[in-house]
N, C-alpha and C positions, 0 to 999 in steps of 0.2 A: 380279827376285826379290822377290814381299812380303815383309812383314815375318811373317809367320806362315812363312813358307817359312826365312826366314833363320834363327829361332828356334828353326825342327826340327831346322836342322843343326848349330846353334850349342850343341844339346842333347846332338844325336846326339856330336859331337865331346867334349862334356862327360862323356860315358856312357864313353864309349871311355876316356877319360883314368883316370874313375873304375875302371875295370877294370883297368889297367893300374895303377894303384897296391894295386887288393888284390893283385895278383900284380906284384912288383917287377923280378924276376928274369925275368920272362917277355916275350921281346920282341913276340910273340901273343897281346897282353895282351887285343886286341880280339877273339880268341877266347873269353874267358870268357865263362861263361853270362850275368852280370849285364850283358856289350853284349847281348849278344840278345837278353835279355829288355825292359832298356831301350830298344830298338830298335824290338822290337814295341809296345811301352808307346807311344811315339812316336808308332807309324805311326796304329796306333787311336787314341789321343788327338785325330792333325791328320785323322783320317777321318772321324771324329765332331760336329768343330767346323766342317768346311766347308759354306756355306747350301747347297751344293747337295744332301749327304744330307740336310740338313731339308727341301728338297725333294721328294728322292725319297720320303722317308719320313711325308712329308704325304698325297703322292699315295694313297701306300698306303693309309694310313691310312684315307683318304675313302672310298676303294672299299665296304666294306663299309657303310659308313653310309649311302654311296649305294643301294647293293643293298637294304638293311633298310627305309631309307625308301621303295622304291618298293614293295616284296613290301608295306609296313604301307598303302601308298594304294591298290596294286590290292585287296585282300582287306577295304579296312576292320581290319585286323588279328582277324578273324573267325579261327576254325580249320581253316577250308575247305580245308585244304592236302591232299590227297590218298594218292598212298602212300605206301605203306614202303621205296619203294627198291626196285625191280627186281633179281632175282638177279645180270643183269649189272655189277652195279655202278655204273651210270650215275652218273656223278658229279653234273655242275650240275645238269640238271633234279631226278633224285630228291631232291636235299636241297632245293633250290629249294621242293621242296613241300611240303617238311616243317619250314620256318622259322615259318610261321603255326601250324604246333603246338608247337611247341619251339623257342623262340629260340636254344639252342645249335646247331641245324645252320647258323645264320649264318656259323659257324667253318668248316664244311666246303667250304660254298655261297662265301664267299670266297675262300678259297683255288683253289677249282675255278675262280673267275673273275681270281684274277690272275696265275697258275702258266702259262698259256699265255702270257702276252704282260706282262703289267707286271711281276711280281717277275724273271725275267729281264732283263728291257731295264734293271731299275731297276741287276743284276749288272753287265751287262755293258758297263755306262756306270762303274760302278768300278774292274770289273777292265779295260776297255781303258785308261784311264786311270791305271793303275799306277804301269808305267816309263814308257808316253810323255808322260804328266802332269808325270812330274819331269823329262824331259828337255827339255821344249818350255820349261820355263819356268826351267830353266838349271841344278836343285838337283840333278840325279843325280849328275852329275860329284862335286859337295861330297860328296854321302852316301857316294862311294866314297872320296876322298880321306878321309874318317874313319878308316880306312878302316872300313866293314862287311862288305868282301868280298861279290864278285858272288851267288855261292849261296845265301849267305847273306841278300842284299839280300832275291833273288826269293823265299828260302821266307818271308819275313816279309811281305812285298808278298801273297803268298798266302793266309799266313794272315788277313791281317787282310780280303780280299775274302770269306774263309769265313766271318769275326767278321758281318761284313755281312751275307753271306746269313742266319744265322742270327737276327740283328736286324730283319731286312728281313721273312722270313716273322711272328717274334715280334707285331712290330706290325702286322699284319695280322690274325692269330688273335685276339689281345688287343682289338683293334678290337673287331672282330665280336662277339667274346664280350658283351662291352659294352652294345655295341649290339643286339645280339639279346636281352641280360636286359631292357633297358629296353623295347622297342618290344613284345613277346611273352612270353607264357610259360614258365617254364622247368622242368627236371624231369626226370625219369627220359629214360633215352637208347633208342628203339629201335634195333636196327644194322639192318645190310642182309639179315642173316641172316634176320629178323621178333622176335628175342631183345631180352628188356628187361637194360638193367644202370643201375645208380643214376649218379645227377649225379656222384659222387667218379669213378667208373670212366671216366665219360664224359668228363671234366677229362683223365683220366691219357691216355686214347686222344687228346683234342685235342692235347696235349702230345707224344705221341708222331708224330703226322699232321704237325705244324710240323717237329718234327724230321726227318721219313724228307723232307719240300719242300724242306728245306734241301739236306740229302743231297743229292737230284735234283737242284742247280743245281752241284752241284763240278763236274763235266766241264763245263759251259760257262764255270765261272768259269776251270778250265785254258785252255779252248779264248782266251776272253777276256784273261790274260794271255801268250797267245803272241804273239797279235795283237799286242799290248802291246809286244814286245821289237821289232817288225818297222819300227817309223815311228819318226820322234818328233813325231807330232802327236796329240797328246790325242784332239783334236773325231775326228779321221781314224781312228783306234783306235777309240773306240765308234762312229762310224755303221758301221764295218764287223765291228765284233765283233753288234751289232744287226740289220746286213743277212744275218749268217750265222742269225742265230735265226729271222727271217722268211722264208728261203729253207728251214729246214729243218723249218719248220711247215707251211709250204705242200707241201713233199717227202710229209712225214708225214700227209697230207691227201688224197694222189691212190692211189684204190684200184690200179691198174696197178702202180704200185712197192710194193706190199706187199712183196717179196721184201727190200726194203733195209730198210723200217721197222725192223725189230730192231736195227738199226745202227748207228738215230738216236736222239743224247743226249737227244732227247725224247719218246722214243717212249714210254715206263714212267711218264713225271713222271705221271700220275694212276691213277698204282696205289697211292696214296697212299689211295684212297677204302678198299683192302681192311683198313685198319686198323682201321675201323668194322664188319668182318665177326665174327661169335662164333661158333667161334673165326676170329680174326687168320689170315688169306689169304697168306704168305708167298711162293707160287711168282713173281706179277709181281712183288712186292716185292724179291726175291733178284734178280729179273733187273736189275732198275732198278740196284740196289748195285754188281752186276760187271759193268755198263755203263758206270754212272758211275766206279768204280774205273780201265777198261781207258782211258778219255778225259784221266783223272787222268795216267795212267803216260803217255799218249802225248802230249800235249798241256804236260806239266809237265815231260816228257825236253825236248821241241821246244824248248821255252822258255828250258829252261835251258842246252840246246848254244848256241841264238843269242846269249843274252844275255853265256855269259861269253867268246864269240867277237868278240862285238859292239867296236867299234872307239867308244867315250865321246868324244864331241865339246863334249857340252853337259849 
């Protein structure tokens, strides 16, 4: 156990205690809200300080600057960028062409390039690493003996892999945005519609586009802490919450099984582009919601039958 690891639980048991004296009489003292708040307070604090989310969120980070700096070498940063976006909503390429005229479609154009495969993999190396992270390295056992109770454990474990996703897209948007003011010009927003609206609107729309990406990754972050309850080996939890994202990209890829795509937690993630439509495209958007929802219910039952089943060894 490190010393960062002892610290959380030496917290967590701290928190607990502390609850237990604003409620004296109550021997489920670690039922009150201030454990579980302090609990989650915790989790995100030790989730935030470990190098490997500055890793991952390096990674991110780069992407876009990558993307900007190559669209700024092929083009000369000229405004050669072509059109408006195809009706169908073509995500990468249409915004792709529209970053040498407007540096904010950087935002859109990144996200389209890291929604398939990096801000995922970046999920699902957290949330497999949940519970088998703490169990491989000996602190679940302690965090329950605090006690925080098993349900409780995993809704906080949850939440804070959501705090993540929403961090993870954030600095990816923010990137780009960045990146795209400096490398290109910036200014009024065309949608996909062919409709102009101002930079403020078009902020709000970016903001809402990071939000619905977020959205899109909860059913894999479920899927990724189910995994989570099943081993107790960290590395062995994300390459296999990881090998399920690339088997079901590839699924989502092969026209013959069109009939299942609707099924697949990835099938919607870039209906995320209709949020740049005037007006706003809600019918993939809806679908994506009660996909991700139905993955949520089934993937976060799973998890939590295992886990408070589950037999704590370590």
């Amino acid at each position: 156990m490190t010393r960062a690891e002892k610290s959380r639980a030496e917290k967590a048991q701290a928190e607990k205690s502390q609850a237990e004296r604003a409620r004296p009489g109550d021997p489920q003292g670690s039922r009150h809200p201030l454990w579980t708040l302090g609990l989650l307070r915790s989790e995100i604090t030790t989730l935030l300080r470990r190098h490997r989310t500055y890793a991952l969120l390096a990674v991110l980070a780069a992407v876009p600057v990558l993307i900007g700096i190559a669209v700024r070498i092929e083009t000369g940063g000229g405004g050669g960028g072509g059109g408006e976006g195809g009706p169908d909503g073509g995500a990468g390429p249409a915004f792709l062409a529209q970053v040498t005229n407007n540096g904010f479609f950087l935002v859109f154009a990144a996200l389209a390039a890291t929604l398939p495969v990096f801000l995922p993999m970046a999920v699902g190396v957290v949330a497999g690493d949940a519970i088998a992270g703490e169990a491989n390295s000996g602190t679940l056992r302690y965090l329950l003996v605090a006690p925080a109770g098993r349900t409780r454990l995993l809704l906080v474990k949850y939440a804070s892999v959501l705090v993540f996703c929403l961090i993870a897209t954030l600095v990816v948007a923010v990137s780009a945005l960045a990146v795209g003011a400096l490398l290109f010009p910036v200014g009024d927003v065309t949608t996909i519609s062919g409709t102009r609206i101002g930079f403020g609107e078009g902020l709000v729309r970016a903001a809402l586009t990071a939000l619905v990406v977020a959205v899109s990754l909860t059913g894999f972050a479920a899927i990724g802490l189910f995994v989570s309850t099943l081993t107790g080996s960290g590395i062995g939890a994300m390459a296999a919450t990881v090998g399920l994202l690339i088997t079901v990209q590839i699924l989502d890829s092969i026209p013959q099984l069109s009939g299942v795509h609707p099924y697949l937690f990835a099938h919607y993630w870039m209906s995320f582009a209709d949020v740049l439509r005037e007006p706003v495209y809600w019918d993939d958007l809806s679908k994506n919601f009660q996909l991700q929802g139905l993955y949520v219910a089934v993937f976060g039952s799973a998890a939590w039958a295992r886990f408070t089943a589950k037999d704590i060894t370590a």
